[in-house]
N, C-alpha and C positions, 0 to 999 in steps of 0.2 A: 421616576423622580430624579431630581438634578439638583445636587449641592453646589453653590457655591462658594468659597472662602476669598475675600479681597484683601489686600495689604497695600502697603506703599506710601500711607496715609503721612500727615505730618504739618509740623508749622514751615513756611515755607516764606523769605521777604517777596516782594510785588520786583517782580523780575525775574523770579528764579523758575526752576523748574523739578517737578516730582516725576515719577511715573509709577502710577498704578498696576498694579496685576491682580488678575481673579484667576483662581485656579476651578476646573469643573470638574466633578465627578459624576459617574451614576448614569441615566440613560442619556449620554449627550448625544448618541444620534438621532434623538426623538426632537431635537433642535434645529434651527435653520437659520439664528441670529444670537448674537452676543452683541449688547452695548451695554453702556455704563448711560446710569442716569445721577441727577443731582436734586438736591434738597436744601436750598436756605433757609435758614430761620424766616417764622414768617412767611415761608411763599412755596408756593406747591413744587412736585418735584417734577421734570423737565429732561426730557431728551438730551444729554450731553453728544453720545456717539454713537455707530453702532457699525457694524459689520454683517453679512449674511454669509452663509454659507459657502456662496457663488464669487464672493469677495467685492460685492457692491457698499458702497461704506456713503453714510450718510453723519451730517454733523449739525449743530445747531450755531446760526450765525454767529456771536458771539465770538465762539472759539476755533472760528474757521481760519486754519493760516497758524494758530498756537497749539494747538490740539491735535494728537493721530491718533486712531487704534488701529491696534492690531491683532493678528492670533497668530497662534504657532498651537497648530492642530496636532502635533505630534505629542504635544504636553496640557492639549487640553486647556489651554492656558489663552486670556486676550489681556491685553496690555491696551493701557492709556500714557501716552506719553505727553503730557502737560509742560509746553514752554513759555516762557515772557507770563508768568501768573499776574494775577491783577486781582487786587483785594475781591471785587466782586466776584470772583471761582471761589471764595469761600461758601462750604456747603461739606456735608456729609456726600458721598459719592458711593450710588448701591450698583453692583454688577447686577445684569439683568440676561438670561437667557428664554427664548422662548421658539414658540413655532406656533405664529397667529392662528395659522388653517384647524388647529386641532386645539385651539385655545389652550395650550401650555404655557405659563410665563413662570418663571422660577426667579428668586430673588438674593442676595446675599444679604450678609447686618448691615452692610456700608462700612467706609472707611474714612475719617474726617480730615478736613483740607484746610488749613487755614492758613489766609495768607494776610502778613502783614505789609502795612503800608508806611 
């Protein structure tokens, strides 16, 4: 098993910038990817970022150019660093770790994002 806990959450004006962090506990070698997904009101929830193991990082067009993640595997820890926000990044935001091959996916509560305009 693999716990996740996310923070970082917060109201935020449409410019500004947050950065998320999920911290992981528990079997995280049994993992091969960490990303952050989102959820609007309304509308299913959607690949934000993600990272692998090997340090291949993938993003969803949208936030490509505003958005990084990252990890610092020494803390178990991956980070979203959110710049230039824009009302439409409002969404709840769930840490996801997982390792497809052996269908693991583990989830956090999420953390919510709201940005004003």
């Amino acid at each position: 098993q693999v716990q996740l806990v996310e923070s970082g959450g917060g109201l935020v004006q449409a410019g500004g910038s947050l950065r998320l962090s999920c911290a992981a506990s528990g079997s995280i070698g049994s993992i091969n990817a960490m990303g952050w997904y989102r959820q609007a009101p309304g509308k299913q929830r959607e690949l934000v970022a993600a990272k692998t193991n090997s340090g291949s990082t993938k993003y969803v067009d949208s936030v490509k150019g505003r958005f990084t993640i990252s990890r610092d595997n020494a803390k178990n820890t991956v980070y979203l660093q959110m710049n230039s926000l824009k009302a439409e990044d409002t969404a709840v935001y769930y840490c996801n770790a997982a390792h497809p091959l052996y269908g693991l996916d583990y989830w956090g509560k999420g953390t919510l994002v709201t940005v004003s305009s």
